[in-house]
N, C-alpha and C positions, 0 to 999 in steps of 0.2 A: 498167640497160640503157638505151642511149640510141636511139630510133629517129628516121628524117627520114621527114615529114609531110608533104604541101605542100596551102598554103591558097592560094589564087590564085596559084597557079602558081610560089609561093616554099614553101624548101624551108623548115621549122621543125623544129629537133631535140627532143625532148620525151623525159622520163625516165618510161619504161611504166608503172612501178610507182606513182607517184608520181599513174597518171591510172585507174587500176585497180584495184579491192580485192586488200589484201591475204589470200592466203589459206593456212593452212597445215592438215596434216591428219596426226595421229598416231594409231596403236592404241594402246590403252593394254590393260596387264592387270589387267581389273576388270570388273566386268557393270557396266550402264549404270545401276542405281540407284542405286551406290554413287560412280562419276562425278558423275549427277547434283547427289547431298548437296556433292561434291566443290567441283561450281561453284553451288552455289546456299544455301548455309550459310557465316556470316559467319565461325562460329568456325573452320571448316574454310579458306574463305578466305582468311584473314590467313598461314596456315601455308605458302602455295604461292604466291600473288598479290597483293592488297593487303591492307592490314588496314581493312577497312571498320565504322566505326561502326555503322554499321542498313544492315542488305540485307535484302530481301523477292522471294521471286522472283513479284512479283504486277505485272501493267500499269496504268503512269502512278507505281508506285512510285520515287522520287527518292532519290539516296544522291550521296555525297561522297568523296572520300579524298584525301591530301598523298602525293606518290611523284615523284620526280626522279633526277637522278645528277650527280654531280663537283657539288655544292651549289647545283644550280638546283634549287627545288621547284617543281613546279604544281601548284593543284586542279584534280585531274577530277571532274567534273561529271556525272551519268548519270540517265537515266530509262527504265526499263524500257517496251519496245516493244511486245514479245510472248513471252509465256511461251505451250509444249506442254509439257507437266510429261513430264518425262525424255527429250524429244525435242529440244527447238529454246529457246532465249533467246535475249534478243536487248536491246539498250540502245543510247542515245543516248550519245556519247564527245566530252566537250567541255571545253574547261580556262577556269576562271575569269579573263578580264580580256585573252582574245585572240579574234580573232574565228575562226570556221570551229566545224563540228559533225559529226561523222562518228559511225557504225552498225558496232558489233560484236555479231557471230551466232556464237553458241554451237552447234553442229547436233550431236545425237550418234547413233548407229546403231549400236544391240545386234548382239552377236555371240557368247552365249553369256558365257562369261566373259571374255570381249574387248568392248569397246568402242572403236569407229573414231569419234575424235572429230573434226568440222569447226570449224576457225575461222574468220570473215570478218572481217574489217575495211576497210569502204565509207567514203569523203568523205576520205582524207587528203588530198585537194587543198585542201579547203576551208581546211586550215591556214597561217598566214603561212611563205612558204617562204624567206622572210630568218632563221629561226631554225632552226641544224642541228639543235634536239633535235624538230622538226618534221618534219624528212628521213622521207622513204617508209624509205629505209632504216635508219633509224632504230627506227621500230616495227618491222621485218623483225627487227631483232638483236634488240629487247623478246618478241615475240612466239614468234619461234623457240627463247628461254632458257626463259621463262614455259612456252609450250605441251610443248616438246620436252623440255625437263630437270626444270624446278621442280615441274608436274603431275605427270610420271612419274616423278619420284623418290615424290613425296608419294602417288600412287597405289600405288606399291610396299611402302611402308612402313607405308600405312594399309589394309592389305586385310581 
């Protein structure tokens, strides 16, 4: 979405998404401990999201992984922020060897045997925006497969 801004009195077009966290929000069918294991178990992990070497859902814990598309790879980078154990994570999101650093938040909220999970994702400004696999919209399409499909299959299947 493109909106016009004006900073002294000149008008600047600015892409929203791109100055705004992204955020998307699904029910899943699963009670929230099992979610929880869902995003915070490496073995579990790998099967829906990334396949991460060492994850710890503990704060200042640091973890890695290789994941790209059409043969661009990047390392992400991450250091957990803040763990509420079966409520809230949360990690720093940053790819080795370009600058900028952005905050995905995990938010989840029981519902019996549902779970409405929140996703955020904060700073994708910070990323170089000369490179489309850094497009706002770009995580929109990651995050909306990953959240919307790849969890909720995987929650379906592993109930």
């Amino acid at each position: 979405m493109i909106e016009t801004v004006y900073k002294n009195s000149s008008p600047i077009k600015i892409k929203t998404l791109e100055t705004e966290p992204f955020l998307i929000e699904r029910t899943l069918n699963a009670p929230v401990e099992r979610v929880w294991k869902a995003i915070t178990d490496k073995d579990e992990m790998k099967q829906w999201y990334f396949d991460i070497a060492e994850f710890e859902p503990e704060v200042g814990f640091e973890f890695k992984f290789t994941a790209g598309n059409e043969g661009r790879k990047y390392v992400h980078l991450g250091k957990i922020t803040e763990v509420i154990p079966k409520k809230k994570l949360s990690y720093s999101w940053r790819y080795e060897g370009y600058e900028g650093n952005s905050f995905v938040t995990f938010e989840l909220f029981a519902g019996g045997d549902t779970t409405r999970l929140k996703l955020t994702h904060e700073g994708l400004k910070t990323f170089p925006m000369n490179n489309p696999d850094f497009a706002a919209e770009s995580f929109a399409e990651g995050w909306s497969y990953i959240i919307g499909t790849s969890l909720k299959d995987f929650m379906e299947k592993h109930l």
